[in-house]
N, CA, C and O atoms as a CHARMM CRD file, in Angstrom:
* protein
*
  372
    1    1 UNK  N    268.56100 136.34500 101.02900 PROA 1      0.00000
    2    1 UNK  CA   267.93100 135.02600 100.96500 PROA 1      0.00000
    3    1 UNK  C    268.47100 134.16700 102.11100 PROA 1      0.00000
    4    1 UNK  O    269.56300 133.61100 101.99200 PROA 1      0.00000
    5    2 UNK  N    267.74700 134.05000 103.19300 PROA 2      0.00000
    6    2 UNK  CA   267.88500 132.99600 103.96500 PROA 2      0.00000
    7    2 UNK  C    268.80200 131.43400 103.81600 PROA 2      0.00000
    8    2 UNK  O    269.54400 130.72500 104.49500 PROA 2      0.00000
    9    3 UNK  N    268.34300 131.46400 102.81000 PROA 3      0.00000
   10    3 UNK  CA   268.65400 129.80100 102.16500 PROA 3      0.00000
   11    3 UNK  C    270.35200 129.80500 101.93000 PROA 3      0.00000
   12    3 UNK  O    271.22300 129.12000 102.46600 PROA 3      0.00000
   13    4 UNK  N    270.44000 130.95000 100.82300 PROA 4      0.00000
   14    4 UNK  CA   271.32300 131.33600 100.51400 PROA 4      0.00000
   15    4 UNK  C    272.96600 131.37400 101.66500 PROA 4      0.00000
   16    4 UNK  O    274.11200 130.92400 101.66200 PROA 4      0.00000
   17    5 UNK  N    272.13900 132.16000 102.44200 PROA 5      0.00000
   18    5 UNK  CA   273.33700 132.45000 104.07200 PROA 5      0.00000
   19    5 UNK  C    273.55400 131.50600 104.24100 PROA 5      0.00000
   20    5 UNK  O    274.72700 131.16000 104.09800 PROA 5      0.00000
   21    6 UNK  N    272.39200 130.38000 104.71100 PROA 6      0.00000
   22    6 UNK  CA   272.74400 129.14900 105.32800 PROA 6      0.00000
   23    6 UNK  C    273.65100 128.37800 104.79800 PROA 6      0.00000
   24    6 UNK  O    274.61700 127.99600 105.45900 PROA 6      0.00000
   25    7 UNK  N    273.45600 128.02800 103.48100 PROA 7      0.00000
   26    7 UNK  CA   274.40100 127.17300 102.78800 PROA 7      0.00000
   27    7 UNK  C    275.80100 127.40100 102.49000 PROA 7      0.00000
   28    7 UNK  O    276.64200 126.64100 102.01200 PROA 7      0.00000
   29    8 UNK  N    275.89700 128.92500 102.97400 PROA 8      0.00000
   30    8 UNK  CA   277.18600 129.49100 102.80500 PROA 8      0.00000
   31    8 UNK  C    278.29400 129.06500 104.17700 PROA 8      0.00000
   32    8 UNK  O    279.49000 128.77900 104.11000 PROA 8      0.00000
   33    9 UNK  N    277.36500 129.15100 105.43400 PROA 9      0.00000
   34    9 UNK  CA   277.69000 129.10000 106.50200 PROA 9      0.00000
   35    9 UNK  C    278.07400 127.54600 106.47800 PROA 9      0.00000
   36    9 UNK  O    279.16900 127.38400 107.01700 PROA 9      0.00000
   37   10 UNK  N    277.56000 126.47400 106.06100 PROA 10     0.00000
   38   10 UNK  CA   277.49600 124.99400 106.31000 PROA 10     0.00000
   39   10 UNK  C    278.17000 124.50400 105.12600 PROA 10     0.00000
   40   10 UNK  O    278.88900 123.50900 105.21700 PROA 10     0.00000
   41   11 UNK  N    277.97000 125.25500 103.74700 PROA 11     0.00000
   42   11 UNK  CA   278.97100 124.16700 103.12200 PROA 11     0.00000
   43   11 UNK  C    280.37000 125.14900 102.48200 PROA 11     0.00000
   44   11 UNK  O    280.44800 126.20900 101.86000 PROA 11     0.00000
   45   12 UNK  N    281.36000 124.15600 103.01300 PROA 12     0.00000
   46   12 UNK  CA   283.17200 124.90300 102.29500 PROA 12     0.00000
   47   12 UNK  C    283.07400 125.39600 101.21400 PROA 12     0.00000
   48   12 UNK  O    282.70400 124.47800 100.48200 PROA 12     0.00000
   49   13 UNK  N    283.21800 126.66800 100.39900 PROA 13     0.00000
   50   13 UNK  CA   283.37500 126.56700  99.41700 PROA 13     0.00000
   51   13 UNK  C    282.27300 127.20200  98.30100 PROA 13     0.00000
   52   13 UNK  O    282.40400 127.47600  97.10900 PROA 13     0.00000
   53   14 UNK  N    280.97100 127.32500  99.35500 PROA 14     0.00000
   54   14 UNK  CA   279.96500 127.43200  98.93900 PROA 14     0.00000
   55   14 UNK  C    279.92700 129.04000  97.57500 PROA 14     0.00000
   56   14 UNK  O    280.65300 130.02200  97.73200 PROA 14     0.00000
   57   15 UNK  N    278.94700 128.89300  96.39700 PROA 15     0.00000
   58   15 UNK  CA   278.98600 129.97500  95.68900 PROA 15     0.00000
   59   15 UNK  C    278.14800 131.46600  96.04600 PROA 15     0.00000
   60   15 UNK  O    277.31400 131.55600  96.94600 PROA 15     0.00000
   61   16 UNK  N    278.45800 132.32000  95.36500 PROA 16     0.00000
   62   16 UNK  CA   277.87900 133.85200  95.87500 PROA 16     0.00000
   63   16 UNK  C    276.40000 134.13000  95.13800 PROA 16     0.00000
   64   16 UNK  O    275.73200 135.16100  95.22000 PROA 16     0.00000
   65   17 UNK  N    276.09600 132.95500  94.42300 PROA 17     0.00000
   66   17 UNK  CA   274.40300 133.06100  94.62200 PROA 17     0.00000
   67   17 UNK  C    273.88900 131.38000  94.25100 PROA 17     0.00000
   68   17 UNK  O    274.48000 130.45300  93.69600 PROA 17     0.00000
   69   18 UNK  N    272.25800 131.52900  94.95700 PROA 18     0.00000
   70   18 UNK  CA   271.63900 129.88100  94.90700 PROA 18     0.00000
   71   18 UNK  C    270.69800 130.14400  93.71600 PROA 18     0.00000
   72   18 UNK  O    269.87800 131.05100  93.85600 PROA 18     0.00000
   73   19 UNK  N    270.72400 129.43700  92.53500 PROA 19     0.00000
   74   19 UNK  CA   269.48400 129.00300  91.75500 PROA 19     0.00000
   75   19 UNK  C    269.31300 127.48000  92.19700 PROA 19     0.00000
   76   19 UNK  O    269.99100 126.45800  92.29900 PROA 19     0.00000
   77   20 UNK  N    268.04000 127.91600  92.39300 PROA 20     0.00000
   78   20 UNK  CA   267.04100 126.50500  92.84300 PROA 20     0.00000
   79   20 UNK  C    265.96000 126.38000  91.48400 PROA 20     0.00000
   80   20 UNK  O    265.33700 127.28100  90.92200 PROA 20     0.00000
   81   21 UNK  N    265.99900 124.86700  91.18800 PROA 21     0.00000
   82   21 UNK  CA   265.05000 124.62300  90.62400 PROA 21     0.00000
   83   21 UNK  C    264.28000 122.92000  91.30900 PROA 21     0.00000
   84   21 UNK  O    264.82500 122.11200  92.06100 PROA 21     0.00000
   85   22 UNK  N    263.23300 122.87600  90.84600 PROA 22     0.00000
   86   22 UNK  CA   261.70500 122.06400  92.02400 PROA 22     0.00000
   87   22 UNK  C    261.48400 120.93200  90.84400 PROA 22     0.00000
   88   22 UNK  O    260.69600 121.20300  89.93900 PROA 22     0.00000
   89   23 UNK  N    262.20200 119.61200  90.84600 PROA 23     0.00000
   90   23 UNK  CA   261.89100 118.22700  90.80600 PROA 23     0.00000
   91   23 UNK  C    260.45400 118.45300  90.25800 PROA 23     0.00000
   92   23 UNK  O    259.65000 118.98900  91.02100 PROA 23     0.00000
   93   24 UNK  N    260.12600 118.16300  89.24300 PROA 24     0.00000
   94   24 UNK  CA   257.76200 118.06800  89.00700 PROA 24     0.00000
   95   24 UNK  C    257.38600 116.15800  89.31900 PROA 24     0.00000
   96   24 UNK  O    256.26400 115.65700  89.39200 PROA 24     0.00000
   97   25 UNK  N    258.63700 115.49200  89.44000 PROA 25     0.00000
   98   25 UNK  CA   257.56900 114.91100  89.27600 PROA 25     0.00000
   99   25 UNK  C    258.36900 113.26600  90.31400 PROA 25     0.00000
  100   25 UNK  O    259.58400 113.07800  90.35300 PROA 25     0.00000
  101   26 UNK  N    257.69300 112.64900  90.77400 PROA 26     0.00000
  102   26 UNK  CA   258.53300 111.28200  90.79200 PROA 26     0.00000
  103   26 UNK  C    259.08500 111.06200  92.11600 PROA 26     0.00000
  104   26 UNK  O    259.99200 110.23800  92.23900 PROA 26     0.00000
  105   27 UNK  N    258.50400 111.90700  93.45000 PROA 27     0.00000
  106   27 UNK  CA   258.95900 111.74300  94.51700 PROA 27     0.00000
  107   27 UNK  C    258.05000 112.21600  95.68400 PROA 27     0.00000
  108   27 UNK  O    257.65500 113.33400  95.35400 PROA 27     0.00000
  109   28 UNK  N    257.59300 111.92100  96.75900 PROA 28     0.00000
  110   28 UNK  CA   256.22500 112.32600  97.33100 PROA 28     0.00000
  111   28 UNK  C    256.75300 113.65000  98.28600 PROA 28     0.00000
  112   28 UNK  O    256.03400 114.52300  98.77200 PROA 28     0.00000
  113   29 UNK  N    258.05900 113.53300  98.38600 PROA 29     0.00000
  114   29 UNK  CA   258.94900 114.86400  99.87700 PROA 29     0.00000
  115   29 UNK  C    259.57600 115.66700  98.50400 PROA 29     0.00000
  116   29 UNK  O    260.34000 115.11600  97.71200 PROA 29     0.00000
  117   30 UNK  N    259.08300 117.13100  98.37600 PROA 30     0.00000
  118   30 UNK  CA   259.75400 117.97200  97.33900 PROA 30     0.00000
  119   30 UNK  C    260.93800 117.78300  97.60000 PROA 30     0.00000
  120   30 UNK  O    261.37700 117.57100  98.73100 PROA 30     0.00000
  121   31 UNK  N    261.59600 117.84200  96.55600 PROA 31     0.00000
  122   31 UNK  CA   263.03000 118.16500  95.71800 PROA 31     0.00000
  123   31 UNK  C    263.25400 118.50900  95.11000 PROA 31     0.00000
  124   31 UNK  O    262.58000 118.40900  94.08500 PROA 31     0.00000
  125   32 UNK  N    264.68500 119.42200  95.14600 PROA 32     0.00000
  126   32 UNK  CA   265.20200 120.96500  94.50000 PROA 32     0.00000
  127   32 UNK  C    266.69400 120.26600  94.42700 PROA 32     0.00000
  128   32 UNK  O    267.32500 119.50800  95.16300 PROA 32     0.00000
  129   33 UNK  N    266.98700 121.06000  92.87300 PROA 33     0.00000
  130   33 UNK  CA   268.40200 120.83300  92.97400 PROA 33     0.00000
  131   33 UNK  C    269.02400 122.37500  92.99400 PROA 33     0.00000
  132   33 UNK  O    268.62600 123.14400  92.11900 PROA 33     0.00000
  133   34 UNK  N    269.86400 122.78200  93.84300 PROA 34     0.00000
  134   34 UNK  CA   270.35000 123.76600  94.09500 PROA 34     0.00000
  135   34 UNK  C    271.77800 123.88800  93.15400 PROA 34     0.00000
  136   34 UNK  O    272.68500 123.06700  93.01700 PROA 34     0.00000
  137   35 UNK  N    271.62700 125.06300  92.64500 PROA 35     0.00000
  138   35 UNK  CA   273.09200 124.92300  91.69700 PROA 35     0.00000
  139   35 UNK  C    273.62300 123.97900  90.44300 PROA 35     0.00000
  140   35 UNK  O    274.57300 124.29700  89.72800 PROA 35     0.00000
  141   36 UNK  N    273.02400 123.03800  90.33100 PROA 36     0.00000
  142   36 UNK  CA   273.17000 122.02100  89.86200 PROA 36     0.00000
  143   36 UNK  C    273.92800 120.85700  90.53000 PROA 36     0.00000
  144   36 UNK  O    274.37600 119.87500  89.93900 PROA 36     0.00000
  145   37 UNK  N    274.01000 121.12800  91.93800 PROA 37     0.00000
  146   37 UNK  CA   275.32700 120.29500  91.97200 PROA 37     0.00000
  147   37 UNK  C    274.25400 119.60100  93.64400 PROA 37     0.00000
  148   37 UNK  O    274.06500 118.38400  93.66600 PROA 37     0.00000
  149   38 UNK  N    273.86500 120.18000  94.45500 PROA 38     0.00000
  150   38 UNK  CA   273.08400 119.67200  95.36200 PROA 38     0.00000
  151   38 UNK  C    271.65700 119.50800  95.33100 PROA 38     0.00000
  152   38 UNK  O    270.90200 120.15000  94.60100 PROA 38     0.00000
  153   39 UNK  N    271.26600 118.48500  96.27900 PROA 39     0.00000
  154   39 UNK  CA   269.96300 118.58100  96.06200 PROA 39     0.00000
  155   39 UNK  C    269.34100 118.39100  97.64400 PROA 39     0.00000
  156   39 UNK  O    269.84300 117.69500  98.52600 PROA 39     0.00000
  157   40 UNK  N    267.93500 119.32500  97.75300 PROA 40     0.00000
  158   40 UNK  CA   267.55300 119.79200  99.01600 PROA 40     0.00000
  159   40 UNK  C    266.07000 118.64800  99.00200 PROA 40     0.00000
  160   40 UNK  O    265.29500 118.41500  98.07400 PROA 40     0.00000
  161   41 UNK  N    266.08300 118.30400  99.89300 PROA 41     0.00000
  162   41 UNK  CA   264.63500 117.36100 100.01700 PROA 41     0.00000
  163   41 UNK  C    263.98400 117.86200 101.57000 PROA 41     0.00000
  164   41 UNK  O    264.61900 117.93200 102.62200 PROA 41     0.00000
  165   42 UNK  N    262.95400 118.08700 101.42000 PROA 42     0.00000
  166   42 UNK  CA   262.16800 118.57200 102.53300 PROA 42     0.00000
  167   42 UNK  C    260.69200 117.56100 102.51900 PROA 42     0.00000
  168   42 UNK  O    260.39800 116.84400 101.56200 PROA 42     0.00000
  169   43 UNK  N    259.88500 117.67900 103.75400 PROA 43     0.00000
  170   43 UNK  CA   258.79900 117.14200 103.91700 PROA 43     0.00000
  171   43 UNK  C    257.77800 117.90700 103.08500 PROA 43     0.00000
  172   43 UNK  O    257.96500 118.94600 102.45300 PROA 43     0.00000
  173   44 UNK  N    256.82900 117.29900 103.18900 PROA 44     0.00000
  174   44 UNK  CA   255.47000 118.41200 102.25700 PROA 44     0.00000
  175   44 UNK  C    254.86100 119.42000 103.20900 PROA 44     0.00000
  176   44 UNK  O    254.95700 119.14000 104.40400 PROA 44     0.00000
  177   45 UNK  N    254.31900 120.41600 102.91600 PROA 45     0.00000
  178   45 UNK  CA   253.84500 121.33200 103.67500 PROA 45     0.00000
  179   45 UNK  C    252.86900 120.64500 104.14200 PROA 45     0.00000
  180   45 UNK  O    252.44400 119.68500 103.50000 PROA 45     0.00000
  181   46 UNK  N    252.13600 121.13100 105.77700 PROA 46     0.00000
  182   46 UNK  CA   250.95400 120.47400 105.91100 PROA 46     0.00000
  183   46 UNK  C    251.00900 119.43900 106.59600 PROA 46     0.00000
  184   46 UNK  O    251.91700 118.60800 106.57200 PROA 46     0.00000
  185   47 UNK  N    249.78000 119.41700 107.42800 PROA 47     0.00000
  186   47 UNK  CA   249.91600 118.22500 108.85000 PROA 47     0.00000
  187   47 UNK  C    249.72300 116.76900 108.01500 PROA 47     0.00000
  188   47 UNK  O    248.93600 116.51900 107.10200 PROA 47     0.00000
  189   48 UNK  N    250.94600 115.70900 108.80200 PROA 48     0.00000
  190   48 UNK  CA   251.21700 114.75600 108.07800 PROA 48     0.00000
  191   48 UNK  C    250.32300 113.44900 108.55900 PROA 48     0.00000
  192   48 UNK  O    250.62100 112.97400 109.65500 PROA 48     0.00000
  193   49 UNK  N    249.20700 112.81400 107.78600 PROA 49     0.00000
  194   49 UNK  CA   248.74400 111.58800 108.30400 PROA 49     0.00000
  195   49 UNK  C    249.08700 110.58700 109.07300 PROA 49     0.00000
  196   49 UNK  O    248.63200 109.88300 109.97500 PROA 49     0.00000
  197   50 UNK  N    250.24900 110.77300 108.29400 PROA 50     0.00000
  198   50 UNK  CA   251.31100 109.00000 108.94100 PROA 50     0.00000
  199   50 UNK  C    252.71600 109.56900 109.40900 PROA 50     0.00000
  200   50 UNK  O    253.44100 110.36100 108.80900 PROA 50     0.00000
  201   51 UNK  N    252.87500 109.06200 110.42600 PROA 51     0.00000
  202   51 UNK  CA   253.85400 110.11400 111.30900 PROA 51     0.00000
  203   51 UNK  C    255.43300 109.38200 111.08700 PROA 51     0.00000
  204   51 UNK  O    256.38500 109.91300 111.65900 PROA 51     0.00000
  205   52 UNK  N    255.61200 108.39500 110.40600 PROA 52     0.00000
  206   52 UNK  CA   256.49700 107.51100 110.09000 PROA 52     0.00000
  207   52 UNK  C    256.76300 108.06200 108.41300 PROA 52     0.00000
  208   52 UNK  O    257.90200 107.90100 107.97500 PROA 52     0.00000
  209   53 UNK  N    255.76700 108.66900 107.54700 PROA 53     0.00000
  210   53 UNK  CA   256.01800 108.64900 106.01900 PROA 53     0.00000
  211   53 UNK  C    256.67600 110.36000 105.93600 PROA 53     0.00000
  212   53 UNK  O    256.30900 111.23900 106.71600 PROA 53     0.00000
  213   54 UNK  N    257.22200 110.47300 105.34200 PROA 54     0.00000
  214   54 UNK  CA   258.19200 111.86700 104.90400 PROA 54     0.00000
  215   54 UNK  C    259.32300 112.26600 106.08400 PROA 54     0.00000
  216   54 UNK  O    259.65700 113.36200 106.53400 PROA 54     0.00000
  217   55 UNK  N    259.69300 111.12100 106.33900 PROA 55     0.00000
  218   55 UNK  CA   260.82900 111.19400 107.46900 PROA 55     0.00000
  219   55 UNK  C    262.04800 111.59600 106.57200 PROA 55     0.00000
  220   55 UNK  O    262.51700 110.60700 106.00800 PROA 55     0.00000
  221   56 UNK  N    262.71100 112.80200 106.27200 PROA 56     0.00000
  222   56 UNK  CA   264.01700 112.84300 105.95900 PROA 56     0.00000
  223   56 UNK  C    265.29700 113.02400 106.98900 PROA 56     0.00000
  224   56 UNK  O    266.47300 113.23100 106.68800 PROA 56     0.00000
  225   57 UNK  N    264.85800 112.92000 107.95600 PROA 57     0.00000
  226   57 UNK  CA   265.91300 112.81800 109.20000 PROA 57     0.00000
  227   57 UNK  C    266.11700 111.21300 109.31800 PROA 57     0.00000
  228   57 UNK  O    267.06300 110.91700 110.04800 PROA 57     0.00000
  229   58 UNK  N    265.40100 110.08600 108.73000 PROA 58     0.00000
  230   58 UNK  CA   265.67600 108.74600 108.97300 PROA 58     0.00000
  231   58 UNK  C    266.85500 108.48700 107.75000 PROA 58     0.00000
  232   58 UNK  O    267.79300 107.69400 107.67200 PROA 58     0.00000
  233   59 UNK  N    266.27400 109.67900 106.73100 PROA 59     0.00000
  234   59 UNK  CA   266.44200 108.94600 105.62300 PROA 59     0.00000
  235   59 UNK  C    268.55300 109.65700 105.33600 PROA 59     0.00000
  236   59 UNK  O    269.44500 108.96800 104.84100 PROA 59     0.00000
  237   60 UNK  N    268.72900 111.31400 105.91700 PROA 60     0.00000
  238   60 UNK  CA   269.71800 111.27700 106.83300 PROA 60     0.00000
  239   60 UNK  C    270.39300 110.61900 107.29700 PROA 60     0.00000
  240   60 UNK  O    271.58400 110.60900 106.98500 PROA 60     0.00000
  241   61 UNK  N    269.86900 109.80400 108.23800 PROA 61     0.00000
  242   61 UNK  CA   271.03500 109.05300 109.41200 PROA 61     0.00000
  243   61 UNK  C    271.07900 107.57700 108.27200 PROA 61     0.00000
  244   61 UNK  O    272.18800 107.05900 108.14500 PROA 61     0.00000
  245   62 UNK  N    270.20300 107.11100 107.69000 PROA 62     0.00000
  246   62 UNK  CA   270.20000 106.20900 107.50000 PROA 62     0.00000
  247   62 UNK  C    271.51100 106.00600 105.93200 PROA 62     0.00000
  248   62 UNK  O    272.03400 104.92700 105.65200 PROA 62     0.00000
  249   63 UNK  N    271.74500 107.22500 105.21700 PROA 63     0.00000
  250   63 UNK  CA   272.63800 107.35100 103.94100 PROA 63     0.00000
  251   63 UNK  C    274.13000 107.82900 104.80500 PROA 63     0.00000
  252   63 UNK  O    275.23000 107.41300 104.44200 PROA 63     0.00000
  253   64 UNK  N    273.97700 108.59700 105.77800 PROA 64     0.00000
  254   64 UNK  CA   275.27500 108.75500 106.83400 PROA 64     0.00000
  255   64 UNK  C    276.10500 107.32100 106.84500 PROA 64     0.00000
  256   64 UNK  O    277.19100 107.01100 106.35400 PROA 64     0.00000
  257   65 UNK  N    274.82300 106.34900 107.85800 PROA 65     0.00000
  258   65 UNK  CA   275.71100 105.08800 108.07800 PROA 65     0.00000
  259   65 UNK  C    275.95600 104.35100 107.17700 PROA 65     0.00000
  260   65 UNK  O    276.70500 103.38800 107.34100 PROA 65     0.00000
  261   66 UNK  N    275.34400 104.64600 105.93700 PROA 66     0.00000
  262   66 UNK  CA   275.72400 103.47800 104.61900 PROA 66     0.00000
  263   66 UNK  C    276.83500 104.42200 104.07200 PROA 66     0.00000
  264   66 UNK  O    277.66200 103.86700 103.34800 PROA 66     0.00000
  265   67 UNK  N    276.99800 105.79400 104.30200 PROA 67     0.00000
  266   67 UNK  CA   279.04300 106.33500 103.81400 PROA 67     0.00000
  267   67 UNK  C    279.49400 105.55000 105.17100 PROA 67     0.00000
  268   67 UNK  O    278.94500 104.56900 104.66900 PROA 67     0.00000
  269   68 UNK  N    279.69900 105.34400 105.69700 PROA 68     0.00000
  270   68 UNK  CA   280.58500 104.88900 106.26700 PROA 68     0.00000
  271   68 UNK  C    280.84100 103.03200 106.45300 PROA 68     0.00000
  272   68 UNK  O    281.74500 102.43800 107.04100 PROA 68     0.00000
  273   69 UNK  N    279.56600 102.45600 105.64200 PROA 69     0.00000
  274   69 UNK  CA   280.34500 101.41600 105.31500 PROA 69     0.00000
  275   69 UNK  C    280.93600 101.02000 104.16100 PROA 69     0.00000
  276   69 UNK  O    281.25100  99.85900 103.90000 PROA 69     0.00000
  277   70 UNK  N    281.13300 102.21300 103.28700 PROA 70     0.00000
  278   70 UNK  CA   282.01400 101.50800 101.92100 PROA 70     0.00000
  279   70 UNK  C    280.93100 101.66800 100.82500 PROA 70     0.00000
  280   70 UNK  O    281.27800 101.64600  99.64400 PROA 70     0.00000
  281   71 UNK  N    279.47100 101.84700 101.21500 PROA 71     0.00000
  282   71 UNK  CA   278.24400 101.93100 100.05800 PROA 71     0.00000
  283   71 UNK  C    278.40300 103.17800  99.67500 PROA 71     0.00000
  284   71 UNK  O    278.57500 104.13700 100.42700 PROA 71     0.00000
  285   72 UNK  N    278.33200 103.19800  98.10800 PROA 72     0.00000
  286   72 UNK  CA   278.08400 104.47900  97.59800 PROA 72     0.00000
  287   72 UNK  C    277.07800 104.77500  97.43700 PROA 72     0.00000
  288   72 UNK  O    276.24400 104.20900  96.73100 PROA 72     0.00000
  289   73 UNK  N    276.87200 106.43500  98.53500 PROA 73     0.00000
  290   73 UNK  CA   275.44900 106.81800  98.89800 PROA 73     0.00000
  291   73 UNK  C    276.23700 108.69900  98.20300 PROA 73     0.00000
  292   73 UNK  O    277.39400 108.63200  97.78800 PROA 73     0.00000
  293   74 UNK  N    275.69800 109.79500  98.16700 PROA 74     0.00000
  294   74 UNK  CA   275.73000 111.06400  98.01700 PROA 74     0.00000
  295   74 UNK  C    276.36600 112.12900  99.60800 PROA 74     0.00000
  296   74 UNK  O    275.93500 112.01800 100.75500 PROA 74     0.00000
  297   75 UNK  N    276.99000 112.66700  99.32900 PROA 75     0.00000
  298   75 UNK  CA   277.48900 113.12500 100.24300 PROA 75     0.00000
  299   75 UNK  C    276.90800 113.59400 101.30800 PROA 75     0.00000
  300   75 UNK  O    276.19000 114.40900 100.72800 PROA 75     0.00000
  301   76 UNK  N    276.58800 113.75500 102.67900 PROA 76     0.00000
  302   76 UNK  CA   275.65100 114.53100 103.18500 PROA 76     0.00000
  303   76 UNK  C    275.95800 115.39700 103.63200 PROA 76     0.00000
  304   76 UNK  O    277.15500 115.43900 103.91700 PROA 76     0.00000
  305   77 UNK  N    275.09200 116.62400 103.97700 PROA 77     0.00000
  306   77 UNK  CA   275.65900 117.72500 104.26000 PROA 77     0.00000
  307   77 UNK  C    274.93300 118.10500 105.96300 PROA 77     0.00000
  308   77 UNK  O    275.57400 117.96400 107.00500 PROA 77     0.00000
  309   78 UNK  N    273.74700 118.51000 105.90100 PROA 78     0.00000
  310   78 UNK  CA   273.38700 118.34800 107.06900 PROA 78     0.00000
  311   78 UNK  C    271.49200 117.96400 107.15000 PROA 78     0.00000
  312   78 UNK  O    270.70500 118.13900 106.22000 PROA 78     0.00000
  313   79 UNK  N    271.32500 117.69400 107.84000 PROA 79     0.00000
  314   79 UNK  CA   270.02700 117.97100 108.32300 PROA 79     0.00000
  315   79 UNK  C    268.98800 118.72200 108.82500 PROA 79     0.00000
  316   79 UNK  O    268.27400 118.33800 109.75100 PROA 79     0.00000
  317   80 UNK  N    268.89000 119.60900 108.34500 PROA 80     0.00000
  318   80 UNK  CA   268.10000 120.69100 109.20800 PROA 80     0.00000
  319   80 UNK  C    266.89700 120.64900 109.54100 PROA 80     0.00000
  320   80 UNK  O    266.16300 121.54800 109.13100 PROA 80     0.00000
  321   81 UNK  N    266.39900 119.67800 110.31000 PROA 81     0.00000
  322   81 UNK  CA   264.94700 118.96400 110.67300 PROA 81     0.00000
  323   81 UNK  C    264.87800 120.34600 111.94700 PROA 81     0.00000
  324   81 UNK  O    264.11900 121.31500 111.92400 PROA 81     0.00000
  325   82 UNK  N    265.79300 120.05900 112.84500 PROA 82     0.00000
  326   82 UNK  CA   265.62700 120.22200 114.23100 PROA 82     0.00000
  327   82 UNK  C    266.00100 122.35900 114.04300 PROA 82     0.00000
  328   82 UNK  O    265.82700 123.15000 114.97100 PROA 82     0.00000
  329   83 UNK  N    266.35200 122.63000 113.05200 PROA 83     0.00000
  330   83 UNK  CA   266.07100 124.19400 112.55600 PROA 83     0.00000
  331   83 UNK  C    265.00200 124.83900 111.98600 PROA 83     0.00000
  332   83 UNK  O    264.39900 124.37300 111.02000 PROA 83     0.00000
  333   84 UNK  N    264.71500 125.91500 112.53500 PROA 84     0.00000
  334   84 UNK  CA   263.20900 126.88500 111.92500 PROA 84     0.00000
  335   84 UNK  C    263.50700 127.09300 110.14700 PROA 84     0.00000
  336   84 UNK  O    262.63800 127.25200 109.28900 PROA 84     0.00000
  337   85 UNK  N    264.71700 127.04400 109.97900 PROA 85     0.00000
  338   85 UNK  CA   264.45800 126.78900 108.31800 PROA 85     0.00000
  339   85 UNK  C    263.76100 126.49500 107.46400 PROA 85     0.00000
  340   85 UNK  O    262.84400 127.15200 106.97300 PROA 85     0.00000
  341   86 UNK  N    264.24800 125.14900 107.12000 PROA 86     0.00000
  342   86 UNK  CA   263.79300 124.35100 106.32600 PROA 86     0.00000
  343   86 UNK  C    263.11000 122.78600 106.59300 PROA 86     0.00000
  344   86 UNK  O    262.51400 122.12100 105.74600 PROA 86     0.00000
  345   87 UNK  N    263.33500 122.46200 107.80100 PROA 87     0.00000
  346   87 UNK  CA   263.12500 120.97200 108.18200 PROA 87     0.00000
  347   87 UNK  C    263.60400 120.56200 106.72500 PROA 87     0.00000
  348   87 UNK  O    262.67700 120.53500 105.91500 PROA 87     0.00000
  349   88 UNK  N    264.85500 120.23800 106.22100 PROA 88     0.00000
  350   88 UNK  CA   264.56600 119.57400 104.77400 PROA 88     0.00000
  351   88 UNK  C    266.34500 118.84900 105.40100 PROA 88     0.00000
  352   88 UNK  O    266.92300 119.02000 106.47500 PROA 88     0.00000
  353   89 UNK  N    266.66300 118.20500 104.41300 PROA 89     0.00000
  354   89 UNK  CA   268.01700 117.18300 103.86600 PROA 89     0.00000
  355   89 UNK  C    268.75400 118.09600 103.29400 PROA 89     0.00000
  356   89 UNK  O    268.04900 118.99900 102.84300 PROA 89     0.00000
  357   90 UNK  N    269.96700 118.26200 103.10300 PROA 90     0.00000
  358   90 UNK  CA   270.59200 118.41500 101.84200 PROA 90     0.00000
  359   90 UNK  C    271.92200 117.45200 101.47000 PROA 90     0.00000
  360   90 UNK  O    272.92300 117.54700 102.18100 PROA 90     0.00000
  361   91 UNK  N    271.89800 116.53900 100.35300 PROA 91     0.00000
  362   91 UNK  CA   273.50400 116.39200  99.89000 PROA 91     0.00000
  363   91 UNK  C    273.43800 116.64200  99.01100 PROA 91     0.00000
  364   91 UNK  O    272.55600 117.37400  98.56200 PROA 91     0.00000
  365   92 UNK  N    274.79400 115.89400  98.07300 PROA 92     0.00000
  366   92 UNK  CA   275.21300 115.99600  96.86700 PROA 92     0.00000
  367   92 UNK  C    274.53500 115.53400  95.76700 PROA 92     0.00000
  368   92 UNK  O    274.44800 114.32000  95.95000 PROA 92     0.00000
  369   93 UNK  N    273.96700 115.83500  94.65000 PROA 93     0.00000
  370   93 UNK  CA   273.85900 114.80400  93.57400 PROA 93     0.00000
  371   93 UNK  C    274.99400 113.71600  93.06800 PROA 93     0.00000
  372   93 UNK  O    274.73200 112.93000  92.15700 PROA 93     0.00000
């Protein structure tokens, strides 16, 4: 599993298998909580109307700079927009 490697490679600690389960309802960019303990947010499949809406690379930089002023935001882990992966988010729950 692809997914699997990756997360091994990027997060410390990481476990020797991923159950993913898929958010139904309450958010327009799918979300998965991996393990129970992270959660993966990606864009929707499919060419996007509005080139500003399902930005999770804003939404990334933008929970980065609020850890570092003292706001409690979820840990981040990385971004993988700019990788053939996943284009998706991942932090902590």
């Amino acid at each position: 599993m692809v997914l699997h490697e990756y997360l091994k490679v990027h997060i410390p600690g990481y476990g020797e298998e991923t159950k993913v389960r898929k958010f139904s309802l309450g958010q327009s960019n799918p979300t998965y909580l991996i393990n129970g303990e992270y959660v993966l947010r990606k864009q929707p499949p499919g060419k996007k109307s509005n080139k500003i809406a399902h930005r999770t690379d804003r939404e990334f930089f933008v929970m980065q700079c609020l850890e570092k002023s003292g706001v409690p935001v979820p840990k981040m882990y990385f971004d993988c927009e700019k990788i053939p992966l996943c284009s998706a988010l991942l932090f902590t729950l």
